[in-house]
PyMOL CGO cylinders between C-alpha atoms (Angstrom):
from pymol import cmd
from pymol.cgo import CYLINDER

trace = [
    CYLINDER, 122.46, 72.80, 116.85, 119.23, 73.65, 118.83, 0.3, 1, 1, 1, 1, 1, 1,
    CYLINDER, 119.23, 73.65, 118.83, 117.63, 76.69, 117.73, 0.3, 1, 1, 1, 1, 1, 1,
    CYLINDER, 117.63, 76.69, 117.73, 114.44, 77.58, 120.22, 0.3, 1, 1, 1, 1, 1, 1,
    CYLINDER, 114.44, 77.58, 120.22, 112.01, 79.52, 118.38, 0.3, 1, 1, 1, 1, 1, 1,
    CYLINDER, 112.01, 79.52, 118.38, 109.97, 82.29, 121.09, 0.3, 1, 1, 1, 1, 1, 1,
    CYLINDER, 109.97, 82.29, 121.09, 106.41, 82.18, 121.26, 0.3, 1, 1, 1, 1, 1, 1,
    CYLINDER, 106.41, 82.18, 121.26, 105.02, 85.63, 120.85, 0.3, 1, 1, 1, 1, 1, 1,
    CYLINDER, 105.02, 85.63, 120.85, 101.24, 86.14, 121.68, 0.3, 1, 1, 1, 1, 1, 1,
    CYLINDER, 101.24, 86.14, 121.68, 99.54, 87.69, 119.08, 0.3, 1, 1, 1, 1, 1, 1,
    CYLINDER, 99.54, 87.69, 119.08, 98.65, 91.03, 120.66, 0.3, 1, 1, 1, 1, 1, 1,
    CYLINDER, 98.65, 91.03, 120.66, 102.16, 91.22, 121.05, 0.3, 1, 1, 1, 1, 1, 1,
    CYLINDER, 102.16, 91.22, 121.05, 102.92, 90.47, 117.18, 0.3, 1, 1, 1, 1, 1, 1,
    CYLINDER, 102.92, 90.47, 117.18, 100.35, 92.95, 116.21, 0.3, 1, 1, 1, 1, 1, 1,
    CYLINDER, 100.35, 92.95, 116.21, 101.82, 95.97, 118.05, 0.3, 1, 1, 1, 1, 1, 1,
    CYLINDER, 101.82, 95.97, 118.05, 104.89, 95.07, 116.64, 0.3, 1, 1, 1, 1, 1, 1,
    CYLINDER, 104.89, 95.07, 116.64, 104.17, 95.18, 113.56, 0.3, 1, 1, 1, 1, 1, 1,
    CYLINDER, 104.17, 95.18, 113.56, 102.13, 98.68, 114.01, 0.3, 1, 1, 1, 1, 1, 1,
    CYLINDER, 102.13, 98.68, 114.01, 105.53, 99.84, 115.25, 0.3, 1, 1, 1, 1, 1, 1,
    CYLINDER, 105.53, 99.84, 115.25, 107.05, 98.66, 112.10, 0.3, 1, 1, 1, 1, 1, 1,
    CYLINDER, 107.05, 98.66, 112.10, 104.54, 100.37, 109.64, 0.3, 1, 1, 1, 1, 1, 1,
    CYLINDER, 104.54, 100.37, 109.64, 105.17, 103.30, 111.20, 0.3, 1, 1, 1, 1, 1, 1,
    CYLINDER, 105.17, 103.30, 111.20, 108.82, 103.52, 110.15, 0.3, 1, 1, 1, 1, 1, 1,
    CYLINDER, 108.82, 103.52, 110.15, 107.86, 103.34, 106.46, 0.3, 1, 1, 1, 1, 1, 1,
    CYLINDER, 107.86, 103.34, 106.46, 108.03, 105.49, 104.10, 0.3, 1, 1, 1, 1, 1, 1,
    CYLINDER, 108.03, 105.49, 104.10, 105.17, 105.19, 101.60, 0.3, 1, 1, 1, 1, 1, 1,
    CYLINDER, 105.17, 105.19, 101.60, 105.37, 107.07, 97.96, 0.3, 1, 1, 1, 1, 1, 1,
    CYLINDER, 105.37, 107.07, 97.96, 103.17, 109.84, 97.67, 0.3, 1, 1, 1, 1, 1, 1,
    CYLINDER, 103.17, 109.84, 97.67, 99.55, 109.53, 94.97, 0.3, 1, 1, 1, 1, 1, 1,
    CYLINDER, 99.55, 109.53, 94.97, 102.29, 112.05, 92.38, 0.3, 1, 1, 1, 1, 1, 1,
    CYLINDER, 102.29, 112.05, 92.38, 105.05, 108.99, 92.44, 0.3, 1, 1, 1, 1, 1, 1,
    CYLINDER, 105.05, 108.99, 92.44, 102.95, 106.72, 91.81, 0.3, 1, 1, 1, 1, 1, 1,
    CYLINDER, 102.95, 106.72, 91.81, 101.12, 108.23, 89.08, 0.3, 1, 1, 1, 1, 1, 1,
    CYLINDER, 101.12, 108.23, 89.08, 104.13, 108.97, 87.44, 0.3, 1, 1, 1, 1, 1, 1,
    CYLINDER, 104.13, 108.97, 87.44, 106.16, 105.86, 87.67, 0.3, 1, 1, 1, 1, 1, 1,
    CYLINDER, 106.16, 105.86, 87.67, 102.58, 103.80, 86.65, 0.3, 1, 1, 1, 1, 1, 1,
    CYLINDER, 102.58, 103.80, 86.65, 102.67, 106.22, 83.12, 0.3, 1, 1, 1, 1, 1, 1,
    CYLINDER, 102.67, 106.22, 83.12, 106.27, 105.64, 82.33, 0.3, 1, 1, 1, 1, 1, 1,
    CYLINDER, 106.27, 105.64, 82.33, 105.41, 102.04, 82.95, 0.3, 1, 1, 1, 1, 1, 1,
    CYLINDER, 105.41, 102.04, 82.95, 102.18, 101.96, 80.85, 0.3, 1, 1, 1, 1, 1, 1,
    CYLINDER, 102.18, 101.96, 80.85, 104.17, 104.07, 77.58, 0.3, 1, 1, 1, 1, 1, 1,
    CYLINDER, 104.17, 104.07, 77.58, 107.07, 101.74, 78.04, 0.3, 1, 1, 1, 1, 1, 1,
    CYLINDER, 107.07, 101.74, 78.04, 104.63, 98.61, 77.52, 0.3, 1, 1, 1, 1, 1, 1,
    CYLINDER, 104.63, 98.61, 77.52, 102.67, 100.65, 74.52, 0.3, 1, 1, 1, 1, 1, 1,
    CYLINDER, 102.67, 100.65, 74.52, 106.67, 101.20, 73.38, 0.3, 1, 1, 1, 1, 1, 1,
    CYLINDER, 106.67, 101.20, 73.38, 107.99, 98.13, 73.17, 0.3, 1, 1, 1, 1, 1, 1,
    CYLINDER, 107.99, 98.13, 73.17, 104.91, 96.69, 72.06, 0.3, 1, 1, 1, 1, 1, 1,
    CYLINDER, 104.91, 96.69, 72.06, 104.94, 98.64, 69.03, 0.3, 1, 1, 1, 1, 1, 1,
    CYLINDER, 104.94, 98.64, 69.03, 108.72, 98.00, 68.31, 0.3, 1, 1, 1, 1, 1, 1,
    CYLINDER, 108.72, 98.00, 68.31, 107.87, 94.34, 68.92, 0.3, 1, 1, 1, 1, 1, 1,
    CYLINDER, 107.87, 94.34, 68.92, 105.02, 94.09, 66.28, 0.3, 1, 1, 1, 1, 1, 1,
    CYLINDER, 105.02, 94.09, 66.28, 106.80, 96.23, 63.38, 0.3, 1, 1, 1, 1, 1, 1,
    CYLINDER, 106.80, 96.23, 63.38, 110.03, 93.83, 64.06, 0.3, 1, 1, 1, 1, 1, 1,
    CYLINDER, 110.03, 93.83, 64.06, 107.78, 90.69, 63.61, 0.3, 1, 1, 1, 1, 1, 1,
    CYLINDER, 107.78, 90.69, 63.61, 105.94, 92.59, 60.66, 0.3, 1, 1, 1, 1, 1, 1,
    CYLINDER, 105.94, 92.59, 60.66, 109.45, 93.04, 59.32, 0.3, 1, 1, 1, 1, 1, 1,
    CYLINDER, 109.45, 93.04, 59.32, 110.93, 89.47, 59.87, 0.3, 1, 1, 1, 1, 1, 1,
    CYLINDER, 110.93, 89.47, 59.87, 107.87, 87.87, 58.38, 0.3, 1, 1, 1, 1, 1, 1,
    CYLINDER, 107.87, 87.87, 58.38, 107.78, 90.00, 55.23, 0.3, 1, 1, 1, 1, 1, 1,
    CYLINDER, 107.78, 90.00, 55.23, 111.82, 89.01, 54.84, 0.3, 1, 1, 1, 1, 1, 1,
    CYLINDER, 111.82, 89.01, 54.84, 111.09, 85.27, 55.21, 0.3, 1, 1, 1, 1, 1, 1,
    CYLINDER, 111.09, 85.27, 55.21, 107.85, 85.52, 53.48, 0.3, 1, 1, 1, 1, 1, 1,
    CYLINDER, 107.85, 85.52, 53.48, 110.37, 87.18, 50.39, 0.3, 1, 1, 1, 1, 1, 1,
    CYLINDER, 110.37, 87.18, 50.39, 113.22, 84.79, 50.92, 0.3, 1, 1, 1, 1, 1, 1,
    CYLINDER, 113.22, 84.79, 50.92, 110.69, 81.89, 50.65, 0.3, 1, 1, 1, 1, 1, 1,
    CYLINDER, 110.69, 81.89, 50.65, 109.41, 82.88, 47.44, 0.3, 1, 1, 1, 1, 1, 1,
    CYLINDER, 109.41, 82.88, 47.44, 112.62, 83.84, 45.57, 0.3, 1, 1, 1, 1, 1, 1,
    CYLINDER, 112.62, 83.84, 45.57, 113.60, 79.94, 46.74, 0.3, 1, 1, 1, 1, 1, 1,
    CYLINDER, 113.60, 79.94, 46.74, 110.38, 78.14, 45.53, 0.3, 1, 1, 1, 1, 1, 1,
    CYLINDER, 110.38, 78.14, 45.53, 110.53, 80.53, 42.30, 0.3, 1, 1, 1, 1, 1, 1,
    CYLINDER, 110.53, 80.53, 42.30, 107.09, 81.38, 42.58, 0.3, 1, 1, 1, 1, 1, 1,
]
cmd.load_cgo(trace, "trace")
């Protein structure tokens, strides 16, 4: 199998890819700010879920430990 790769001058590759980012759609400043909140009070969110569940586990094996060494 003999694939032949084209050599494309780099003025060429440039205004192709010009032409390209043209034909995207970028999100407007609004989306953006949005969608970077949610993300942000998602992370604040879980993080606090995540710390009271560790908070919670560690008192319940902190307990369980006790009751077995009779302390």
């Amino acid at each position: 199998m003999n694939i032949e790769k084209k050599k494309t001058s780099p003025a060429l590759f440039v205004r192709q890819v010009r032409q390209e980012m043209q034909k995207i759609t970028w999100a407007q400043r609004r989306d953006v700010f949005i969608s970077s909140a949610i993300v942000i009070l998602l992370i604040i969110l879980f993080s606090l879920f995540f710390l009271l569940t560790d908070q919670i586990w560690s008192f319940s094996i902190k307990q369980i430990i006790k009751i077995g060494s009779g302390i």
